[in-house]
N, CA, C and O of each residue as an XYZ file, in Angstrom:
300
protein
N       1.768      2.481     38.741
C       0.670      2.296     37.804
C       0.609      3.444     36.805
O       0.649      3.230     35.593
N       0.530      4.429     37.227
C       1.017      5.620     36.066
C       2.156      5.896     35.611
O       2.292      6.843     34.836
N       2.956      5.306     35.910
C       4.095      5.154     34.751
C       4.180      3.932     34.013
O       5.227      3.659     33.427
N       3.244      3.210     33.979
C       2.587      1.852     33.011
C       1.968      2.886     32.193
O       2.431      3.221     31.103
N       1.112      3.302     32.621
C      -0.345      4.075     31.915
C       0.469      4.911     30.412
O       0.238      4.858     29.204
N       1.656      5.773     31.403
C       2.011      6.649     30.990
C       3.293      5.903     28.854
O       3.602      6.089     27.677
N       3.362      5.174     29.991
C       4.701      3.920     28.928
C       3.876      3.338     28.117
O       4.572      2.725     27.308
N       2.479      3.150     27.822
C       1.770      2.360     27.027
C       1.403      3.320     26.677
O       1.887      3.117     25.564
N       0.762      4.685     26.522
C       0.641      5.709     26.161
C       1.252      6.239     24.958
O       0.690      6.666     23.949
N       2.602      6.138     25.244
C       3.835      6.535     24.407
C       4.402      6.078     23.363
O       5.014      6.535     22.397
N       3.814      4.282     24.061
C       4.778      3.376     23.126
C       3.321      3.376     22.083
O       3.656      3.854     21.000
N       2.190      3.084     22.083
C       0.761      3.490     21.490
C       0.809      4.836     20.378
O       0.227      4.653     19.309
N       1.452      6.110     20.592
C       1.461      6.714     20.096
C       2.717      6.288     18.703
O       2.572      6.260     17.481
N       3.487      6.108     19.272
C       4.914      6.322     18.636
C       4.937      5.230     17.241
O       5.324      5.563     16.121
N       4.371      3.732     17.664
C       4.161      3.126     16.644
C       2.241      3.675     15.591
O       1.717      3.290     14.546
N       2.027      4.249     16.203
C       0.779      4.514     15.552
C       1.117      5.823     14.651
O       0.457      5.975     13.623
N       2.098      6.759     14.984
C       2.917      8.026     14.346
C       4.012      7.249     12.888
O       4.193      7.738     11.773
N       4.554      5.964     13.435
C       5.537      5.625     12.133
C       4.468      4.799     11.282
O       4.576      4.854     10.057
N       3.742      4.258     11.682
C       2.677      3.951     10.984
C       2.213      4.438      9.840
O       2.321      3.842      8.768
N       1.487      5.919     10.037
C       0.745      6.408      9.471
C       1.923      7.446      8.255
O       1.686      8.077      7.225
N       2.685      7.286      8.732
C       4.041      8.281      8.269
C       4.938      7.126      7.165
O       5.627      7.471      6.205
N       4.637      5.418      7.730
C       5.056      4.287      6.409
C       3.960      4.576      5.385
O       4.270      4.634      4.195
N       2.992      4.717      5.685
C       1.546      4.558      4.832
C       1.768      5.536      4.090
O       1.917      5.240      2.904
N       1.867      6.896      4.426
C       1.608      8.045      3.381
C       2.812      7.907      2.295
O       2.742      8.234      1.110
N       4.202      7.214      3.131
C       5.625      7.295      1.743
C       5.603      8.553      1.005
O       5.223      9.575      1.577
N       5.957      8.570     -0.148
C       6.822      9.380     -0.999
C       5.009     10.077     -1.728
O       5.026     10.959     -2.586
N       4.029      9.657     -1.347
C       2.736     10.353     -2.036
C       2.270      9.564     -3.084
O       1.167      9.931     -3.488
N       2.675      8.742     -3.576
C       2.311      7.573     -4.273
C       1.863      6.092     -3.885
O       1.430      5.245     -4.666
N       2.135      5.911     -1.984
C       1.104      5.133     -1.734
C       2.300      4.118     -1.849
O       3.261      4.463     -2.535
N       2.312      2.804     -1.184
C       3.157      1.952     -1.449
C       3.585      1.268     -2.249
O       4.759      0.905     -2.312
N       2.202      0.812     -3.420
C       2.402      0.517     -4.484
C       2.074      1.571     -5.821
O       0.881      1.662     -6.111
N       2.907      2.255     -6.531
C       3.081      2.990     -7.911
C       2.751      2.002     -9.119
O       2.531      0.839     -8.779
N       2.676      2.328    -10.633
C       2.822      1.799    -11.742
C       4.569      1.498    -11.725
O       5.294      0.616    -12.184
N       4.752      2.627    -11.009
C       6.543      2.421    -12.320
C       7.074      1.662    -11.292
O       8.102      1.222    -11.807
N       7.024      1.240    -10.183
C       7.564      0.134     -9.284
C       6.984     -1.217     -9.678
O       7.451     -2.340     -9.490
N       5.883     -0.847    -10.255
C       5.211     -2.832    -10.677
C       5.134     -2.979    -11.922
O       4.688     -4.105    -12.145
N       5.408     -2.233    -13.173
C       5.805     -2.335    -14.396
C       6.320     -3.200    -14.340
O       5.544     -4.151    -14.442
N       7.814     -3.635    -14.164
C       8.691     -4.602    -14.251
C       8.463     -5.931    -14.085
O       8.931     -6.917    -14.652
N       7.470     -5.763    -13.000
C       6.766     -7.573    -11.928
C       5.855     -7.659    -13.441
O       5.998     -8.520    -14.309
N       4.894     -6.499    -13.456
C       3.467     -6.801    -14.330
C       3.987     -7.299    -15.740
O       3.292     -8.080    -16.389
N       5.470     -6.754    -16.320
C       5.560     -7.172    -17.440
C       6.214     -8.945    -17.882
O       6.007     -9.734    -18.804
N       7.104     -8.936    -16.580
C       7.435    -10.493    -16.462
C       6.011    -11.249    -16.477
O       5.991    -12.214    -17.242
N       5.024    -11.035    -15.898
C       3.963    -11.522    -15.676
C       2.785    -11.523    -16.730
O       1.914    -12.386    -16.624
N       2.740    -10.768    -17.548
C       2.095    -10.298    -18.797
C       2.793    -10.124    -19.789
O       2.504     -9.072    -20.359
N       3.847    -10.868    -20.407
C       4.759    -10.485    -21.824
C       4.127     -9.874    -22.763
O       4.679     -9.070    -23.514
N       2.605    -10.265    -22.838
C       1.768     -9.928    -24.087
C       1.205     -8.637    -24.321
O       0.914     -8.078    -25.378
N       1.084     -8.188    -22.860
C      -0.033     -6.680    -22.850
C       1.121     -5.612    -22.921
O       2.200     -5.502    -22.340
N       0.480     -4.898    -23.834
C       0.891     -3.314    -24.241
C       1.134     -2.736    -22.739
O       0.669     -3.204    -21.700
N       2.072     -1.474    -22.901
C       1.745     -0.503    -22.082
C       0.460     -0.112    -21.154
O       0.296     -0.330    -19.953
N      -0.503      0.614    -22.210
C      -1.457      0.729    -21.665
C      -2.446      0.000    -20.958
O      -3.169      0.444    -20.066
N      -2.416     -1.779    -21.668
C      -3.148     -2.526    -21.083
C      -2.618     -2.915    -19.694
O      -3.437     -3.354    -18.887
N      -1.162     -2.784    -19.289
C      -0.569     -3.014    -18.070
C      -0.975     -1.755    -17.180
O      -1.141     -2.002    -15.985
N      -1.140     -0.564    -17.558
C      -1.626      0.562    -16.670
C      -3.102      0.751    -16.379
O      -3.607      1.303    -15.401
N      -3.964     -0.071    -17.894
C      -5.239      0.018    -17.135
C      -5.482     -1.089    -16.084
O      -6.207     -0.744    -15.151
N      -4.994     -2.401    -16.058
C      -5.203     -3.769    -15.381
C      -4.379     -3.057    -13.574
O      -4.760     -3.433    -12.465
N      -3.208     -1.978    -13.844
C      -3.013     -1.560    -12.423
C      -4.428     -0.816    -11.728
O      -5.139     -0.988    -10.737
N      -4.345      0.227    -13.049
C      -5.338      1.211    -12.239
C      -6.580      0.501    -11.632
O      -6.996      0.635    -10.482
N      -7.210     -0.453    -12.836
C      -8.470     -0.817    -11.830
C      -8.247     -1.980    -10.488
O      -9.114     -2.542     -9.819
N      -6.963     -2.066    -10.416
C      -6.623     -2.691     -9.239
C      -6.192     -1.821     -7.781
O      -6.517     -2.138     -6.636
N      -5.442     -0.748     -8.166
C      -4.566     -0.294     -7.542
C      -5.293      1.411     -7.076
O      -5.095      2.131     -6.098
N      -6.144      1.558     -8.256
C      -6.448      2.992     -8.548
C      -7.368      3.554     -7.355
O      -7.581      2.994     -6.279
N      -7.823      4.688     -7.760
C      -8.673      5.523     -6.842
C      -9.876      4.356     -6.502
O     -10.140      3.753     -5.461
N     -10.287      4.332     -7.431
C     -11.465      3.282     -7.340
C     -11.310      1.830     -7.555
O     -12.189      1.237     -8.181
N     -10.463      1.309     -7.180
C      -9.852      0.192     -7.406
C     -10.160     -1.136     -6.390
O     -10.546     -1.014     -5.228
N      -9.931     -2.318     -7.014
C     -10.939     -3.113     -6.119
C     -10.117     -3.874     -5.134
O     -10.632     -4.689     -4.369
N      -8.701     -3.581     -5.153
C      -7.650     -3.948     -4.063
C      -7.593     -2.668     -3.099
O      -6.515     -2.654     -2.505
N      -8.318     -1.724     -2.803
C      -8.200     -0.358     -1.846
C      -8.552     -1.082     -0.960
O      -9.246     -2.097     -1.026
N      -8.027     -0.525      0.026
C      -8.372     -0.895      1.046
C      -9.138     -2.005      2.130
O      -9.954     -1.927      3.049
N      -8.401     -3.019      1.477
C      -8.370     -4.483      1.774
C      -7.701     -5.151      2.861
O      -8.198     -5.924      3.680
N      -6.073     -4.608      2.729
C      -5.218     -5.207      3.231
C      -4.823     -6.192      2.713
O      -3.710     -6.570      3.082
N      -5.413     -6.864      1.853
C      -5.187     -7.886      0.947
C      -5.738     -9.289      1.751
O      -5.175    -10.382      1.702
N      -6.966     -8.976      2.490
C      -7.567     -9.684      3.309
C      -8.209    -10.960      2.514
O      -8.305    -12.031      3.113
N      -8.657    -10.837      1.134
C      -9.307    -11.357      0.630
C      -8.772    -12.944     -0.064
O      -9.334    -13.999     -0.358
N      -6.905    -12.229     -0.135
C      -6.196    -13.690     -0.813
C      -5.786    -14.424      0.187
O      -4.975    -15.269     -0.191
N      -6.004    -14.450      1.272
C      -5.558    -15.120      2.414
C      -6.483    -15.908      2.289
O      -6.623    -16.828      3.095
């Protein structure tokens, strides 16, 4: 029984460690501007630069209304 305890313990930690270590990435978070430029512009031919970086930011941004969702909402 304690080497159950001990094995769920471990295996609990270990995916909860790569976890948090996928999440943080390169410091930019999983999704960047310059990785969805390309999608946003196929998708928007019309909008400027800037209008493609403000339509990320208020999506994507600090205060943004896709944070921390999970993307629970388009399901």
């Amino acid at each position: 029984m304690k080497k159950w305890a001990i094995s769920i313990f471990t295996v609990a930690f270990v995916i909860g460690t790569g976890t948090a270590v996928f999440l943080q990435g390169d410091g930019d978070g999983i999704f960047n501007f310059d990785k969805m430029k390309p999608l946003m512009e196929k998708m928007h031919p019309n909008f400027s630069e800037q209008q493609l970086e403000d339509m990320f930011d208020s999506c994507h941004g600090e205060n943004g209304m896709m944070n921390n969702t999970n993307f629970n909402e388009m399901h």
